[in-house]
N, C-alpha and C positions, 0 to 999 in steps of 0.2 A: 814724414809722419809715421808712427809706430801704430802700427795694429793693433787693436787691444783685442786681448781673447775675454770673447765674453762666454759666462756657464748658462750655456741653454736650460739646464736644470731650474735656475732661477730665473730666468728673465718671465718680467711681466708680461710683455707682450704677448706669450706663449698662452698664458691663462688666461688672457683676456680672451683670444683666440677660440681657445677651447670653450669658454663660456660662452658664447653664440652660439643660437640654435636656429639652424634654417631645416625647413621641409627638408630641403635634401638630404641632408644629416639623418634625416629622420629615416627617408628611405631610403636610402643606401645601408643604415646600419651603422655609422661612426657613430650615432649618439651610444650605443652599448658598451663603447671600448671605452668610455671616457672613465676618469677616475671619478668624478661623484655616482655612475651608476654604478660601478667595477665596487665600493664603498659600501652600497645600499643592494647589492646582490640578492642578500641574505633575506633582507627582508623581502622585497620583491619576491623570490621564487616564496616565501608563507604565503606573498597576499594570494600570489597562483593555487598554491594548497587551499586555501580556505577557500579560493573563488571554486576549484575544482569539486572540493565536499559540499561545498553550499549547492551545486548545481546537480552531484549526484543526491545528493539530501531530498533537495526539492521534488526531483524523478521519481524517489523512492516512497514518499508520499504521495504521489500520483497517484502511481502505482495502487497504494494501498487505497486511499478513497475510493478508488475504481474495484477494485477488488471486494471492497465493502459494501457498496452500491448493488453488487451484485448478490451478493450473499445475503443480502436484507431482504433481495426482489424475491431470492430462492424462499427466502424464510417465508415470507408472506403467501408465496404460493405454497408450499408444504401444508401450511396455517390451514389454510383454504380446502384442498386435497383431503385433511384430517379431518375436516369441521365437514366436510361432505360425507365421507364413509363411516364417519359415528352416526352420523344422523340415516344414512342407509341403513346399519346396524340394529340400531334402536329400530327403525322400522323391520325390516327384518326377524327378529329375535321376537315382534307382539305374539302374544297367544292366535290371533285371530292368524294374523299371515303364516305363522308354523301351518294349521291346520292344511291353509289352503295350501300349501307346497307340499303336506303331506300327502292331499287327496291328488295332486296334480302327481307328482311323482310313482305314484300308484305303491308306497311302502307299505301296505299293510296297519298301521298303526292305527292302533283308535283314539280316540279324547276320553279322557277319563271322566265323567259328568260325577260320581262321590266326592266331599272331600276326602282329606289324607284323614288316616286314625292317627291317634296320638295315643304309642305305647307308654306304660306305667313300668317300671319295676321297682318293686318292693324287695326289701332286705331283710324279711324274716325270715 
């Protein structure tokens, strides 16, 4: 009988071979070297890219709600802070409580009980 040389290149049995997928393939690493993955590389390492932004994306919104959360809490309290020290203010600033801070202070000052005059000047 003659031996026949067969081209492993071509032979089916090879691809069928390769077309089988057992876990171990899986963990060991052979299924990466195979030419349908070796093929689809390209796209693979995008889906990685896009999975890698979508997840720094997501963070970075986090981030931001959190960050806004707090600056809304700040705002409201500033709100609060201002809405109290006008209204101090306003109290403060009455004719009546001047007096008393002036007689308590011991300034000197009196109350002026006249109205103001109202100067005229004429251009003749």
């Amino acid at each position: 009988m003659a031996r026949e040389k067969k081209n492993i290149e071509f032979d089916p049995s090879i691809e069928e071979k390769e077309k089988s997928l057992s876990f171990r393939d899986l963990l060991d690493g052979n299924v990466l070297t195979r030419k349908s993955v070796l093929k689809q590389s390209r796209f693979i390492l995008l889906l990685v890219l896009i999975a890698f932004f979508s997840i720094a994306n997501r963070n970075h919104a986090e981030k931001t709600v959190i960050q806004l959360n707090r600056l809304q809490s700040d705002v409201k309290e500033m709100r609060a802070k201002s809405i109290s020290i006008s209204a101090d203010l306003v109290r403060i600033s009455r004719q009546s409580e001047v007096v008393r801070l002036v007689n308590r202070y011991n300034l000197g000052l009196e109350e002026n009980l006249e109205p103001p005059n109202q100067l005229i000047y004429n251009e003749e």
